[in-house]
N, C-alpha and C positions, 0 to 999 in steps of 0.2 A: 676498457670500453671498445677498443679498434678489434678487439679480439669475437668482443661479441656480434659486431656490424658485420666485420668478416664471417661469420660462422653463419651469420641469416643472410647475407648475400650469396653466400655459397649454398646455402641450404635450399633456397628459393632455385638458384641454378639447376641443381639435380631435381628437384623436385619437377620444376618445368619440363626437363630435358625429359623426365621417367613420365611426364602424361601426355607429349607427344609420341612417344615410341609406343605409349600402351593404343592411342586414337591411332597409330598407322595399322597394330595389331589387329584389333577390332574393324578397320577398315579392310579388311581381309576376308574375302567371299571366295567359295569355289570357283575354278577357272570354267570355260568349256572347250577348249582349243588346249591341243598339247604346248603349242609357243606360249599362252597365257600360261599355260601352266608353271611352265619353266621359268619361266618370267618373273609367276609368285614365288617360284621357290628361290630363286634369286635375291627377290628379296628380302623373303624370310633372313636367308642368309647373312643378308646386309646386315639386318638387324642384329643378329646373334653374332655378328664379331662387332658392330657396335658396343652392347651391350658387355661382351667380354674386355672390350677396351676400355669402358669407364669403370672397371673395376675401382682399380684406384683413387678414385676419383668419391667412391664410396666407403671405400674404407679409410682415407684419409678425412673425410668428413665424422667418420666416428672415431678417429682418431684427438680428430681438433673440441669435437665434443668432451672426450674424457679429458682433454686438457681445459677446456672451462670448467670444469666441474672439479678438479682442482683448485683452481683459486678463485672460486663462487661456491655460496650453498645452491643455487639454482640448480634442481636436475633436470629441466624440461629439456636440455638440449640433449640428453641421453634417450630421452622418450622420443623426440623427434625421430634422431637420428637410428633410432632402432626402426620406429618405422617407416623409412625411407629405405632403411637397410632390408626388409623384410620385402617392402613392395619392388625392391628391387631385383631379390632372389625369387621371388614368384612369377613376374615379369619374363626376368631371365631362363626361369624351365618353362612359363608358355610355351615361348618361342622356340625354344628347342624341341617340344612336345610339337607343335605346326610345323616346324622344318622337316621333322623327321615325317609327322605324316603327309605332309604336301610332294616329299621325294616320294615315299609309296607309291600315291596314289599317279603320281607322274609317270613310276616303272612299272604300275598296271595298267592305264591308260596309254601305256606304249608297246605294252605287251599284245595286250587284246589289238589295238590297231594293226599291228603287225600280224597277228594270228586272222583278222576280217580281212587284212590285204591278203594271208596268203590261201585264203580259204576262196576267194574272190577268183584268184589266180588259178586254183586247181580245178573250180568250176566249170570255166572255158571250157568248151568244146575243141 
């Protein structure tokens, strides 16, 4: 019985922890300043070593899942945890799919500023 309290406290854990990281995601608008920019992409980054840090933390949850389901007929704790596992691999290539385009879009929005500075600068008389 401790086994399965433990399993839905921890489950409810991850599950919380995976819907505020997706709500910061989704709170994620384009910048218009290159410092905003960098800024997002920062925290992109936050996120994605976040995210690489509770690995563990997910695979021990379907880990502790296939050990209930050992000594229960009960398999909803494999359905669960598959899809906490699922939403959490999805989750996890978003944000690397954003990081990687938020750096782009940074190293062309630094490019182009840097090409109007110096296009600015050859204009001078």
């Amino acid at each position: 019985m401790d086994q399965w309290k433990e399993f839905d406290s921890w489950y409810e854990r991850c599950s919380s922890w995976l819907k505020d990281i997706e709500l910061k995601v989704k709170d994620t608008e384009l910048k218009a300043t290159l410092k905003d920019k960098q800024n997002q992409l920062d925290k992109l980054r936050k996120l994605q070593e976040e995210l690489t840090a509770r690995q563990g933390d997910i695979d021990a949850l379907s880990d502790s899942a296939q050990d209930l389901v050992k000594i229960s007929t009960d398999t909803r704790v494999i359905s669960q945890s598959s899809q906490l596992a699922t939403k959490y691999q999805t989750l996890r290539v978003n944000v690397k799919v954003s990081t990687v385009m938020a750096g782009n879009l940074l190293n062309q929005c630094s490019f182009l500023n840097i090409s109007f500075h110096n296009f600015l600068g050859s204009a001078k008389p």
